[in-house]
Z-matrix of the N, CA and C atoms (Angstrom, degrees):
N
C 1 1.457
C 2 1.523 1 111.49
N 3 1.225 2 118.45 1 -21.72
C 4 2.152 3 125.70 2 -154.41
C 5 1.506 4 80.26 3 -88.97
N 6 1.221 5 123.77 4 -44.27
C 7 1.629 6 134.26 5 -161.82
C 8 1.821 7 105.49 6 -67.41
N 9 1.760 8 108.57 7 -34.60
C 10 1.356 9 113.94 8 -162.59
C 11 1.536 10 101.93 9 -86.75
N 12 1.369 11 112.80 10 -34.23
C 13 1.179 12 112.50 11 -170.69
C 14 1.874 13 101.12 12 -90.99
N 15 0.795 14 148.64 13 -30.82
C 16 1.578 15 146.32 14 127.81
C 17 1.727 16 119.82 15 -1.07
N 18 1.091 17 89.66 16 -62.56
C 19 1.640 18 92.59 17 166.10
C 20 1.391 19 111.86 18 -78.82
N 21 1.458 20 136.06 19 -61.70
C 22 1.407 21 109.14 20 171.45
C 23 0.651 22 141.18 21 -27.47
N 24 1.962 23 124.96 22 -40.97
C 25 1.847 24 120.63 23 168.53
C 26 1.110 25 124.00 24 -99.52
N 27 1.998 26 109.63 25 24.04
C 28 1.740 27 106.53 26 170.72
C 29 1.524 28 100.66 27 -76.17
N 30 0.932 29 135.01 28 22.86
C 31 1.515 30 139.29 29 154.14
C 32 1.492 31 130.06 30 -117.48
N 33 1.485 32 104.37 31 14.02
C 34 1.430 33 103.48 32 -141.60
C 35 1.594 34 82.11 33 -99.75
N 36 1.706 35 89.99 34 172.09
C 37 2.074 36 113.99 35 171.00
C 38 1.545 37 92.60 36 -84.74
N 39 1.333 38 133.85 37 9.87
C 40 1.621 39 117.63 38 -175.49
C 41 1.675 40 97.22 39 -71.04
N 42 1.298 41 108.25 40 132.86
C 43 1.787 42 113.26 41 157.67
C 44 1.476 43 122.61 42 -100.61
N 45 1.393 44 93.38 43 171.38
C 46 1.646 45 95.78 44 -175.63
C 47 1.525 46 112.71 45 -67.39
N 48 1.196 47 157.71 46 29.66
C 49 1.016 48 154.09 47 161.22
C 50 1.930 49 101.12 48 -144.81
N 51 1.285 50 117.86 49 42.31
C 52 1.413 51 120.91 50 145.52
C 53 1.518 52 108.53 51 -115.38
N 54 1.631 53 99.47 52 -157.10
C 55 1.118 54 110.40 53 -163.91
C 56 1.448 55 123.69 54 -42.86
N 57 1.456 56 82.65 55 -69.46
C 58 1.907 57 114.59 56 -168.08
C 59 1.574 58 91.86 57 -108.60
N 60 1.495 59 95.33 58 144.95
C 61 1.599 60 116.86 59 168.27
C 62 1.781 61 95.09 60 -143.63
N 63 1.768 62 98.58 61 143.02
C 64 1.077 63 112.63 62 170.23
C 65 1.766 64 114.63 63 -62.39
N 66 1.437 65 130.53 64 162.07
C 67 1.256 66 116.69 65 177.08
C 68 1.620 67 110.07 66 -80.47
N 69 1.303 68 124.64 67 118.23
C 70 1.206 69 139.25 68 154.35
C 71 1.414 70 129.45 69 -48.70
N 72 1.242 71 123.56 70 118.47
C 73 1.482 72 132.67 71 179.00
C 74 1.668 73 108.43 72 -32.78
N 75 1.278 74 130.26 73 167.25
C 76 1.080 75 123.02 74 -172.67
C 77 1.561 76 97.03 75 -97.50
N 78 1.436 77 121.03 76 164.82
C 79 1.203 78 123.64 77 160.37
C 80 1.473 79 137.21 78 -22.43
N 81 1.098 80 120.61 79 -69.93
C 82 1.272 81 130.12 80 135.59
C 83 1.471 82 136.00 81 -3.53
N 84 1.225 83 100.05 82 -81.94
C 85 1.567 84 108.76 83 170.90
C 86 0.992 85 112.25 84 -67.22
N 87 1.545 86 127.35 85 -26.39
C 88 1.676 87 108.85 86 171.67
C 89 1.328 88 121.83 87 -57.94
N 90 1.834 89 99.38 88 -38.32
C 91 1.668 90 94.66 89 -162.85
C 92 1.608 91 102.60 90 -62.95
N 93 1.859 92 113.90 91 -44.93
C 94 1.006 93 111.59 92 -168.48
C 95 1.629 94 119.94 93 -60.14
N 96 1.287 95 122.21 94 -0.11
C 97 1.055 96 117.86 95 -155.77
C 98 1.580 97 111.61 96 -143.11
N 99 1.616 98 104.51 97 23.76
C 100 1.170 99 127.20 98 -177.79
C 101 2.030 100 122.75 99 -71.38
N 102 1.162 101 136.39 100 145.01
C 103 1.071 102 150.22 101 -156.84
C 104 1.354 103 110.03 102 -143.29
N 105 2.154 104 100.13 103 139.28
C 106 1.375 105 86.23 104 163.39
C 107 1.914 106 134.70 105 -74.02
N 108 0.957 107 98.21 106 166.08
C 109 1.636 108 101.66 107 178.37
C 110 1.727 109 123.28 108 -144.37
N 111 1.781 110 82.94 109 115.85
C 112 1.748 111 110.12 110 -172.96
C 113 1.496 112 106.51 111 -80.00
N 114 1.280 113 120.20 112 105.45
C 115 1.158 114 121.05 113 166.17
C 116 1.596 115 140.45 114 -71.20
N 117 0.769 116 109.00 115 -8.19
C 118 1.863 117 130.78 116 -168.42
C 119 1.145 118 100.89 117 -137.79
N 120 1.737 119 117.31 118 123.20
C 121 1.424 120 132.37 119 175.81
C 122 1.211 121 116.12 120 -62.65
N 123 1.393 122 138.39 121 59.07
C 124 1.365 123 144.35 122 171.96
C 125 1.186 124 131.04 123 -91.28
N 126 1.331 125 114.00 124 6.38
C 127 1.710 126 127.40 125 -169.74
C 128 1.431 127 118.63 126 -98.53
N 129 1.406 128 136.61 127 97.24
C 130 1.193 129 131.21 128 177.72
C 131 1.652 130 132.02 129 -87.22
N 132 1.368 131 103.82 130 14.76
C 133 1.009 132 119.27 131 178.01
C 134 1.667 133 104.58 132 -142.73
N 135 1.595 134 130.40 133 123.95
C 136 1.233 135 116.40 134 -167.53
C 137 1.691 136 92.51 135 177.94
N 138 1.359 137 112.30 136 171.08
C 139 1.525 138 116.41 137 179.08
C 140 1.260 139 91.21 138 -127.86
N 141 1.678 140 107.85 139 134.83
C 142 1.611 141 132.09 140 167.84
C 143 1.626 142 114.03 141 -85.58
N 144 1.101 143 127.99 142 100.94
C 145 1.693 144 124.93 143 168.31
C 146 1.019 145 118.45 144 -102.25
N 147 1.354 146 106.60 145 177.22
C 148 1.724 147 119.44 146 170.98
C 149 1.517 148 90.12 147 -172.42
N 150 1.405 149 109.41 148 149.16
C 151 1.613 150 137.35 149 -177.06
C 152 1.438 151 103.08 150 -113.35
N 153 1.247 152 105.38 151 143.31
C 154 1.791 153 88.59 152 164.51
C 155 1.636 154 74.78 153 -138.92
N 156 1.506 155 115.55 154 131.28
C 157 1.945 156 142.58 155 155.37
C 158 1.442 157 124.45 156 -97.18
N 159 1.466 158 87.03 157 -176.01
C 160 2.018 159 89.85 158 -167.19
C 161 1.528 160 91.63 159 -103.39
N 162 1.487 161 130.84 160 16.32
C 163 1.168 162 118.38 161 160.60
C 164 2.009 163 96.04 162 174.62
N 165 1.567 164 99.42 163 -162.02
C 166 1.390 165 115.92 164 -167.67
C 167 1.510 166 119.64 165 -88.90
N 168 1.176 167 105.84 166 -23.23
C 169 1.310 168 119.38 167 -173.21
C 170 1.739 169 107.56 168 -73.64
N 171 1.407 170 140.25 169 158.79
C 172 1.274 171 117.42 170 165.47
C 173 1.454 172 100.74 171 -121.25
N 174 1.839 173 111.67 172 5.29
C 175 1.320 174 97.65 173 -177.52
C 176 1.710 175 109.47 174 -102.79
N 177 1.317 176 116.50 175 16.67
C 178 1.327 177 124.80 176 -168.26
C 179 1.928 178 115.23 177 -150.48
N 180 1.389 179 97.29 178 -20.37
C 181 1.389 180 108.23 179 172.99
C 182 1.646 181 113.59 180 -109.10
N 183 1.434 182 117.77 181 167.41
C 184 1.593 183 91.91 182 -164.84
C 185 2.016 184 75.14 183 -147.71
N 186 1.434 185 108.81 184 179.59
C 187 1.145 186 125.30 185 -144.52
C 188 1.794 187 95.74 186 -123.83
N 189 1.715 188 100.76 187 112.63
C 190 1.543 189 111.58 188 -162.51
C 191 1.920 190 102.73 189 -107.13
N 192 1.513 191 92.14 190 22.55
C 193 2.181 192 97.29 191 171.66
C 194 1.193 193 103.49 192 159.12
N 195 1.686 194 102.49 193 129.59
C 196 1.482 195 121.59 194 -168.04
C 197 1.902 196 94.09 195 -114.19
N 198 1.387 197 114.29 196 141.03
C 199 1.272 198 115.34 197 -163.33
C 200 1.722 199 85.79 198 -157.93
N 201 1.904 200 96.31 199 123.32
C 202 1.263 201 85.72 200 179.62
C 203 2.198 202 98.49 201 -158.58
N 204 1.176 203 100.90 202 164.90
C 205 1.655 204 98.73 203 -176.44
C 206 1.509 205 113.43 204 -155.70
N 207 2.321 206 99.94 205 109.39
C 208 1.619 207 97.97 206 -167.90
C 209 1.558 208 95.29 207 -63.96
N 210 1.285 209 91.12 208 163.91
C 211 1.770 210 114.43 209 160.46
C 212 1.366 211 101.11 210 -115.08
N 213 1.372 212 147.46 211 133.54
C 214 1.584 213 124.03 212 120.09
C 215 1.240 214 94.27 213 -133.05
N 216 1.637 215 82.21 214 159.72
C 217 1.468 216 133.66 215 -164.59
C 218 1.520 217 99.99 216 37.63
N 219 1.629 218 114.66 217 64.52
C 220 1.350 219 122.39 218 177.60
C 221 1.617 220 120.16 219 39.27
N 222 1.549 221 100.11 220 28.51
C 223 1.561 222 108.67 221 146.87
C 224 1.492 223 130.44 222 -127.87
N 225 1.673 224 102.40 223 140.97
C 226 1.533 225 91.61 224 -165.12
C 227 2.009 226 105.12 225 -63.26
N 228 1.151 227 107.48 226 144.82
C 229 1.824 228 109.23 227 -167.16
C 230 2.072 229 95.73 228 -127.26
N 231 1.339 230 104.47 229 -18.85
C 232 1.394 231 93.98 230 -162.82
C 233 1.665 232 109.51 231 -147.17
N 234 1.190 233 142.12 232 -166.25
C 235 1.511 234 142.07 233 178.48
C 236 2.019 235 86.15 234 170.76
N 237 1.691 236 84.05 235 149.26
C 238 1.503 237 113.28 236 164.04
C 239 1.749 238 114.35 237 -149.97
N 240 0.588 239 97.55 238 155.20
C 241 1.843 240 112.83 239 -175.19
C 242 1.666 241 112.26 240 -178.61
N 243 1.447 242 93.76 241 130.70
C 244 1.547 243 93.61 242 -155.71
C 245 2.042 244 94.49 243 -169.74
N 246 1.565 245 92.68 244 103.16
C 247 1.886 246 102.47 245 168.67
C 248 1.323 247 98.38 246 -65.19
N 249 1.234 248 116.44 247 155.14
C 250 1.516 249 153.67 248 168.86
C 251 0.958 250 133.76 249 -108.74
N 252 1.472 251 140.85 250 83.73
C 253 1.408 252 123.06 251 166.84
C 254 1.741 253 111.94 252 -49.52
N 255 1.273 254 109.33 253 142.71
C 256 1.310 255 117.58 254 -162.10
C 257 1.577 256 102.04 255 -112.12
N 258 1.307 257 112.91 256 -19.82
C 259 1.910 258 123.69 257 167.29
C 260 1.566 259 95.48 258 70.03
N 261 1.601 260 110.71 259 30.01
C 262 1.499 261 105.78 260 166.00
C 263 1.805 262 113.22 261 -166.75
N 264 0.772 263 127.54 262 125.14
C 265 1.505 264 135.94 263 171.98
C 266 1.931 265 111.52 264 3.84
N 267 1.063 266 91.46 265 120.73
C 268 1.649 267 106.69 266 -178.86
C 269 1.799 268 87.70 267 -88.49
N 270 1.541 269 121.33 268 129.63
C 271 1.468 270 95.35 269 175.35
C 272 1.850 271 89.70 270 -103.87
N 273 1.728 272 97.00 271 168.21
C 274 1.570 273 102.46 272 -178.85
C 275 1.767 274 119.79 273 -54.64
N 276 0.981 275 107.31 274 -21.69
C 277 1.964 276 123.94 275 -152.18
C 278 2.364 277 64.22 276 -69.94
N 279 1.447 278 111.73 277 -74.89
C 280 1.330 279 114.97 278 -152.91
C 281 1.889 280 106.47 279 -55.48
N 282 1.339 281 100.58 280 -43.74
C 283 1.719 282 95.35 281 -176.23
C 284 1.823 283 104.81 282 -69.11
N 285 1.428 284 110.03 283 -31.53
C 286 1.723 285 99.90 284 175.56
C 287 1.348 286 104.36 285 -50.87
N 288 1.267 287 148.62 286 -58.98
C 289 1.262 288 145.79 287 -177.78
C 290 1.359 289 141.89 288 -71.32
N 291 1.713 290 109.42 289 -24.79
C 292 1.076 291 101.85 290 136.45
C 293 1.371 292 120.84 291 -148.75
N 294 1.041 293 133.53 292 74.93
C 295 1.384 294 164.17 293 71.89
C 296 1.920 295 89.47 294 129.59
N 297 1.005 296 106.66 295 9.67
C 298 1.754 297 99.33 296 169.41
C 299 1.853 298 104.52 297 -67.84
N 300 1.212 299 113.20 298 132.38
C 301 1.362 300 123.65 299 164.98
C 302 1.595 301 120.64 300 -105.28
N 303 0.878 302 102.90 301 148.69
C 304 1.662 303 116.31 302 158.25
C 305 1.827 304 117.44 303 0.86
N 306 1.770 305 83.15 304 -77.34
C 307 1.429 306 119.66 305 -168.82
C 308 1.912 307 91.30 306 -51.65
N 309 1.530 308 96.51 307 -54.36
C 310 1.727 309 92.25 308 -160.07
C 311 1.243 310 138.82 309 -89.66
N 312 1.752 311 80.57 310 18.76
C 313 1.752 312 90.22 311 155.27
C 314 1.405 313 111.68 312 -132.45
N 315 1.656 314 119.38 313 35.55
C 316 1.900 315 102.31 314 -167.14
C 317 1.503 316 87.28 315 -103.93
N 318 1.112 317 139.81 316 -1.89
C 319 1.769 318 134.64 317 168.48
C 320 1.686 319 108.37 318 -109.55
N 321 1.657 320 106.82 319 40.90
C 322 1.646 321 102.00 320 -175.72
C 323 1.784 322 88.27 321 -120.02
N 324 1.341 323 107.14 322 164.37
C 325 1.287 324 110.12 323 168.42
C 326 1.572 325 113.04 324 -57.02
N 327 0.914 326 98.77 325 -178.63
C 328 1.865 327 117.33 326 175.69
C 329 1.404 328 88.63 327 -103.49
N 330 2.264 329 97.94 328 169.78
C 331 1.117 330 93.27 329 147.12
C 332 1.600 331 153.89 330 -95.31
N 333 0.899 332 97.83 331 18.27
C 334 1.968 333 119.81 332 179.34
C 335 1.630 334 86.45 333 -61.54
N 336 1.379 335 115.86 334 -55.42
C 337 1.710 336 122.68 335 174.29
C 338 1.524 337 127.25 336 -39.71
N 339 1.603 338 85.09 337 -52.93
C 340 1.418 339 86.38 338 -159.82
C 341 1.579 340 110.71 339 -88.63
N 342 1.172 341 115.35 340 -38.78
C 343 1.595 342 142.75 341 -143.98
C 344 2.093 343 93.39 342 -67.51
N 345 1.579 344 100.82 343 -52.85
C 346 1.730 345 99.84 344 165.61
C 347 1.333 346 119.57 345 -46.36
N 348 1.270 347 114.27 346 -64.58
C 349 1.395 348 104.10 347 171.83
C 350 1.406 349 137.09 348 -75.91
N 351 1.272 350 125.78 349 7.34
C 352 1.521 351 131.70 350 144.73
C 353 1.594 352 95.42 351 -69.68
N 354 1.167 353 139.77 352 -46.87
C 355 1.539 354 123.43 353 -162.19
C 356 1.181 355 113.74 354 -75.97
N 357 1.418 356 109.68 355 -27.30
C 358 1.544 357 121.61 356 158.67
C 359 1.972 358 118.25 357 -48.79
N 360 1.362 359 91.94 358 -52.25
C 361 1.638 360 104.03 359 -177.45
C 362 1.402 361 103.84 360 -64.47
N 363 1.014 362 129.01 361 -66.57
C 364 1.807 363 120.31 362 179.62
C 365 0.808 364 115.56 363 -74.77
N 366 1.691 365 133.85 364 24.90
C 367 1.459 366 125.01 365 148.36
C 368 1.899 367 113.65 366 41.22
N 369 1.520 368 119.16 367 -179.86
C 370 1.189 369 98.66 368 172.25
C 371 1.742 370 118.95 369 -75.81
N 372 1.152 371 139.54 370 64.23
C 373 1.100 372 139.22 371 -156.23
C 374 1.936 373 105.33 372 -119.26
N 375 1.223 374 105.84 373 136.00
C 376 1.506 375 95.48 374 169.70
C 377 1.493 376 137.63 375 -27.87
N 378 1.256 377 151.58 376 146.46
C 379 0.887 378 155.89 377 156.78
C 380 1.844 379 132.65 378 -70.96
N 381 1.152 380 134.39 379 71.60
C 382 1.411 381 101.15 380 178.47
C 383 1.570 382 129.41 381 -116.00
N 384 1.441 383 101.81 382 141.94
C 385 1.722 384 98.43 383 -173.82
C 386 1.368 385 101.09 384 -146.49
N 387 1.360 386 109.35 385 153.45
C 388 1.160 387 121.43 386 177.67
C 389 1.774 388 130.28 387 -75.70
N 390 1.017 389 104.72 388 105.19
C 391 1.509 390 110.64 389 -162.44
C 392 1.774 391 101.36 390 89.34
N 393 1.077 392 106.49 391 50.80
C 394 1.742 393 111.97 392 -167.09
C 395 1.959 394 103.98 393 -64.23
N 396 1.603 395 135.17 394 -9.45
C 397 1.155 396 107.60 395 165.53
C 398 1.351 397 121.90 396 -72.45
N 399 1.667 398 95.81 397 -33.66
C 400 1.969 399 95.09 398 175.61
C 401 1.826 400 112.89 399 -56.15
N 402 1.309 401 129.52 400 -60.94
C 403 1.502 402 127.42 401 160.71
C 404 1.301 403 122.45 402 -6.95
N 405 1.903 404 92.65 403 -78.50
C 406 1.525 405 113.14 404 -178.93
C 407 1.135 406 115.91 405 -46.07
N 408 1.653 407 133.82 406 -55.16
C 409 0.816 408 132.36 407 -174.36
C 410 1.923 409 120.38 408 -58.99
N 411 1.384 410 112.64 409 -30.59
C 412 1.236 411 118.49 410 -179.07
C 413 1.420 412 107.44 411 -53.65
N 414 1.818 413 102.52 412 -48.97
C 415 2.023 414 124.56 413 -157.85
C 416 1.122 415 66.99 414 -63.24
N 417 1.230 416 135.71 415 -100.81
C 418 1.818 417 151.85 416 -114.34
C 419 1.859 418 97.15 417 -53.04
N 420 1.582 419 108.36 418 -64.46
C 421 1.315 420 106.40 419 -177.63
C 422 1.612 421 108.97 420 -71.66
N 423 1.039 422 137.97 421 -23.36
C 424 1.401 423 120.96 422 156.91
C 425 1.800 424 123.06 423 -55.72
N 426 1.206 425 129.74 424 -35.15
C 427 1.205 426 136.28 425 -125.19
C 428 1.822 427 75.98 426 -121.39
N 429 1.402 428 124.60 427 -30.69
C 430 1.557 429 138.97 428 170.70
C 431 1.461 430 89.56 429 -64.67
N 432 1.243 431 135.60 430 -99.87
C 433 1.523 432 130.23 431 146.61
C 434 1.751 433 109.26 432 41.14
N 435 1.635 434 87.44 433 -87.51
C 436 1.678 435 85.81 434 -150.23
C 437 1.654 436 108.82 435 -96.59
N 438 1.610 437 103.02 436 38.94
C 439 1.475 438 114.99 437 -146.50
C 440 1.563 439 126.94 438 9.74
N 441 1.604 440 112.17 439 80.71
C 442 1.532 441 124.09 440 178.99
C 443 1.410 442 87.89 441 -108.24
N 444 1.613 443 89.73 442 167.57
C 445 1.654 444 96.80 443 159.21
C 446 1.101 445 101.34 444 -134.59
N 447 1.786 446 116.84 445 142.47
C 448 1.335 447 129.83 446 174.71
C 449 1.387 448 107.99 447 -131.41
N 450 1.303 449 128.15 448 133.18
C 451 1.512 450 125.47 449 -177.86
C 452 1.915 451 93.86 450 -143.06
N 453 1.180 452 92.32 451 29.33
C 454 1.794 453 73.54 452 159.79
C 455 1.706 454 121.66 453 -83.24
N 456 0.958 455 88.88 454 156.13
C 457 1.944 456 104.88 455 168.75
C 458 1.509 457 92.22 456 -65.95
N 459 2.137 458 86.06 457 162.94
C 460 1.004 459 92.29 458 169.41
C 461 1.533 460 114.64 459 -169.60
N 462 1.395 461 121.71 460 146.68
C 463 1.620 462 122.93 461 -168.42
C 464 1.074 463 113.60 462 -128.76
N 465 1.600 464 103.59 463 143.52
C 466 1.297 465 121.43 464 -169.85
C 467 1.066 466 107.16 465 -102.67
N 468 1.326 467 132.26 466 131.15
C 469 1.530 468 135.38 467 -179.53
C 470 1.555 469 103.88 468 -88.66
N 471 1.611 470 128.32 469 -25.86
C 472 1.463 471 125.59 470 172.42
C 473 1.275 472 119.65 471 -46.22
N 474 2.093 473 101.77 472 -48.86
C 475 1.617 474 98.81 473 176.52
C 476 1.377 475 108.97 474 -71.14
N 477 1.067 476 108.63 475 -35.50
C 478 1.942 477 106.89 476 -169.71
C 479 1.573 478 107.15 477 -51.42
N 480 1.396 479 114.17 478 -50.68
C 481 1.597 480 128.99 479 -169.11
C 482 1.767 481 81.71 480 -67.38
N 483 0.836 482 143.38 481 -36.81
C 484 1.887 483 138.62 482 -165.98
C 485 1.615 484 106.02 483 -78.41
N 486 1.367 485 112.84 484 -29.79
C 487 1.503 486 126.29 485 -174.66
C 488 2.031 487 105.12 486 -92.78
N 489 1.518 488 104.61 487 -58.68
C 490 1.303 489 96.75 488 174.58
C 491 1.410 490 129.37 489 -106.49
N 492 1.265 491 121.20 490 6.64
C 493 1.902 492 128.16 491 171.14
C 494 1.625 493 110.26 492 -99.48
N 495 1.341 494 106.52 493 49.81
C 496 1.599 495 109.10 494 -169.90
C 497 1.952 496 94.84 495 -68.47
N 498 0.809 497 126.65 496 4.58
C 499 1.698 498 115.74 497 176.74
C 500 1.353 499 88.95 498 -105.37
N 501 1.365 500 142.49 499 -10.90
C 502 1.082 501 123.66 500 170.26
C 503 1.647 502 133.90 501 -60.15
N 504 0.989 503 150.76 502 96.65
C 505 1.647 504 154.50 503 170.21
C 506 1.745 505 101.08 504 -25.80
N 507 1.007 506 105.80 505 -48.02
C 508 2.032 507 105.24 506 -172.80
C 509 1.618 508 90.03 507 -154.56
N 510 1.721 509 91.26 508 175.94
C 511 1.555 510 97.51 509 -153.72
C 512 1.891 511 93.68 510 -147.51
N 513 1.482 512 97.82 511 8.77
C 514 1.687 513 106.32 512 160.29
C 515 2.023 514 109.51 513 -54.60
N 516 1.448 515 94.42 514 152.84
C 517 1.875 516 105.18 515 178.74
C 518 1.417 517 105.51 516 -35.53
N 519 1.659 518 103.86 517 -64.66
C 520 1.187 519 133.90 518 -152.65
C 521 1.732 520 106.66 519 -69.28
N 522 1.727 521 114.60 520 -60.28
C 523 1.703 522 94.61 521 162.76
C 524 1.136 523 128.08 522 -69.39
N 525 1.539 524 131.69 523 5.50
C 526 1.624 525 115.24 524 168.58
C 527 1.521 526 106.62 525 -99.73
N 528 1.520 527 102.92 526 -29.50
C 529 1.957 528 81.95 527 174.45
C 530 1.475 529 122.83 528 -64.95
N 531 1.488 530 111.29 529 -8.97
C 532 1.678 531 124.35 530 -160.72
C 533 2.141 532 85.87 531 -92.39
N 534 0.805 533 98.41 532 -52.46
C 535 1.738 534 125.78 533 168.08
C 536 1.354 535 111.94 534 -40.47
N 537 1.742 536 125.28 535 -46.66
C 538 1.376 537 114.12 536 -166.09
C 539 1.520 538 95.83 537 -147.48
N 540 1.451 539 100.45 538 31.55
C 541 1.374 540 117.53 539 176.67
C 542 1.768 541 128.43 540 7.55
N 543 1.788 542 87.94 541 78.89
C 544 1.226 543 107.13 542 171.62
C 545 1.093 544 106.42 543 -123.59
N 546 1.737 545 107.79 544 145.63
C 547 1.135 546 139.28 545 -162.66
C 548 1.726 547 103.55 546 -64.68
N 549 1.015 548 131.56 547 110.72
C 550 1.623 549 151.36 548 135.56
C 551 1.474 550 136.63 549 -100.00
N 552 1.831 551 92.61 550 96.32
C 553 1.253 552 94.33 551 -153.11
C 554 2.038 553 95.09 552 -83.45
N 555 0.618 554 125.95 553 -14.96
C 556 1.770 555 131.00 554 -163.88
C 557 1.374 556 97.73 555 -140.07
N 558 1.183 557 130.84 556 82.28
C 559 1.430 558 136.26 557 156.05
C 560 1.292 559 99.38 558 -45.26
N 561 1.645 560 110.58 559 139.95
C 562 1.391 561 101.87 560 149.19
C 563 1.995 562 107.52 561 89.78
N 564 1.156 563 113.84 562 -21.16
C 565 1.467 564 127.62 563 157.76
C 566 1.231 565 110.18 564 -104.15
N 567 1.527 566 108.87 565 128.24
C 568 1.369 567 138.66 566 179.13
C 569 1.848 568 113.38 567 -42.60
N 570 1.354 569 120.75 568 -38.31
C 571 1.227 570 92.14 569 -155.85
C 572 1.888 571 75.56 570 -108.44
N 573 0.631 572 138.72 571 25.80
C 574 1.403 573 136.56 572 172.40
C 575 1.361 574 112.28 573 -105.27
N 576 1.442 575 112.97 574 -29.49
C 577 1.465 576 123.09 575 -179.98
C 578 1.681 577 103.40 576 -73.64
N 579 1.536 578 107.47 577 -35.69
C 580 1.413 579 104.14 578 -153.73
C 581 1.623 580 86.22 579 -71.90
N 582 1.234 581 121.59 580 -55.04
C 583 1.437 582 118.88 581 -177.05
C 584 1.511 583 109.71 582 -41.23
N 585 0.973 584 121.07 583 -51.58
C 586 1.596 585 120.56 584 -173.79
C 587 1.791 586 99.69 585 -58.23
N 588 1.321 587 121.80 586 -47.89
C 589 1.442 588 125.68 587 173.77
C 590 1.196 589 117.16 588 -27.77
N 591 1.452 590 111.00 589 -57.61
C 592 1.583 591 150.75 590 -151.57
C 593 1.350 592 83.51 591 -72.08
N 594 1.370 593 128.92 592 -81.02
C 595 1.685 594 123.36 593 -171.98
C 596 1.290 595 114.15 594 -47.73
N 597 1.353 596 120.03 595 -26.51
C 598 1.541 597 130.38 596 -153.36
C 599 1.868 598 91.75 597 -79.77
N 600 1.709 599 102.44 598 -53.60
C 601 1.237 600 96.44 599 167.63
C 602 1.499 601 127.58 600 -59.83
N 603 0.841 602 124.85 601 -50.54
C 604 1.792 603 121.98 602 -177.78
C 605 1.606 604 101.43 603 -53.17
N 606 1.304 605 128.44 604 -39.69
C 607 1.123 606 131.68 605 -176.52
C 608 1.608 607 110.38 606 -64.04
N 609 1.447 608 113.29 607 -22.10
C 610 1.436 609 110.98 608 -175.08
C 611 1.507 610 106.15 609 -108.25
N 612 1.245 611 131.95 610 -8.30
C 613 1.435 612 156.21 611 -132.13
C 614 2.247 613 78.29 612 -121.67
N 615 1.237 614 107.11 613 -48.63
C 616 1.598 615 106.87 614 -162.08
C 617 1.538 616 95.76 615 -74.24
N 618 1.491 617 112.13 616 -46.15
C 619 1.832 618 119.33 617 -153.13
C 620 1.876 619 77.01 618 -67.66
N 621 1.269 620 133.41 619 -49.20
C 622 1.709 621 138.20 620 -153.42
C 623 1.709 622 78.85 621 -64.55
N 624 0.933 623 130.26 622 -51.03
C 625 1.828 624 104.29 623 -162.91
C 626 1.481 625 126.97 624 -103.67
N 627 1.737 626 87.33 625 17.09
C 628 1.677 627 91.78 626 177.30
C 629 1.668 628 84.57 627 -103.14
N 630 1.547 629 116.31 628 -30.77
C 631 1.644 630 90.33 629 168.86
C 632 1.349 631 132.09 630 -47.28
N 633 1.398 632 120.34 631 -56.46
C 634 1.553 633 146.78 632 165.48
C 635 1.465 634 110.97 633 -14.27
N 636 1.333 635 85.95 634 -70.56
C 637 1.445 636 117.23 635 -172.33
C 638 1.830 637 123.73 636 -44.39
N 639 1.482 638 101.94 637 -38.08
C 640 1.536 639 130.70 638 153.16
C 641 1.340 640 114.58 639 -10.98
């Protein structure tokens, strides 16, 4: 159950001084596994992701679908989506939600396969995801893994939506697309999320330069 409800608020508006907090990397692994971070939606060229894993941890759980969509110069130019065998137990709490099974990833590549050519696809180009330390942390300790190197930046649209959706009530995927009514057709699948991201950003990317603009 600690594991099911873990994944429910790796998307969530919960902050560090409420209730529930997801489990945080240890000391250590943060430093080692640290990233830059773009604070202000100014990037018109950048790749939108989302991971969906067999749990919270990134040093013990591993990442069962990579879902992702280039932008440049604020046009979509590219898409990836790609199951994962994860070479370890999908538990039910994660496939109830989003509906990857067992079965439908044990004839998918690994990631030794896949993980190069996502690093290939986002080129050196920004990063953005929603709740981007949970992500980051997956890329970084995977990419440690399969000795890659990745040093892109990277933005979180959670803090951005926390900084500029102040009429917002919560700042989870699911109440701002219901909120600024964008289309999510597959909650909970990676490359559907990233698209929903993708609007989420332009949507926060527009309110940032009508402030400016003032």
């Amino acid at each position: 159950m600690d594991s099911f409800l873990d994944y429910l608020i790796k998307k969530s508006d919960i902050g560090r001084n409420e209730y529930f907090n997801y489990r945080q990397p240890s000391r250590k692994a943060a430093k080692k596994l640290s990233y830059e971070k773009i604070t202000e939606p100014t990037a018109e060229s950048y790749v939108v992701f989302d991971f969906e894993t067999t749990g919270m941890n990134p040093e013990l759980n591993r990442i069962i679908e990579i879902g992702a969509v280039k932008i440049t110069n604020n046009e979509v130019t590219g898409s990836f989506n790609a199951l994962i065998d994860p070479e370890q137990y999908i538990p039910y709490s994660i496939t109830r939600i989003t509906h990857i099974t067992n079965d439908s990833v044990a004839d998918r590549p690994t990631i030794s396969t896949v993980l190069p050519k996502f690093c290939d696809f986002v080129e050196d180009m920004p990063l953005v995801a929603h709740n981007a330390p949970f992500d980051m942390s997956f890329l970084l300790a995977n990419c440690q893994r399969e000795n890659l190197t990745l040093s892109n930046p990277a933005i979180d649209t959670l803090y951005l939506s926390r900084k500029y959706n102040k009429e917002c009530e919560k700042h989870n995927l699911a109440y701002l697309t219901d909120y600024f009514d964008i289309k999510l057709k597959n909650a909970h699948r990676a490359y559907f999320d990233a698209l929903a991201t993708c609007e989420l950003y332009k949507i926060i990317q527009q309110k940032y330069y009508s402030l400016i603009d003032l």
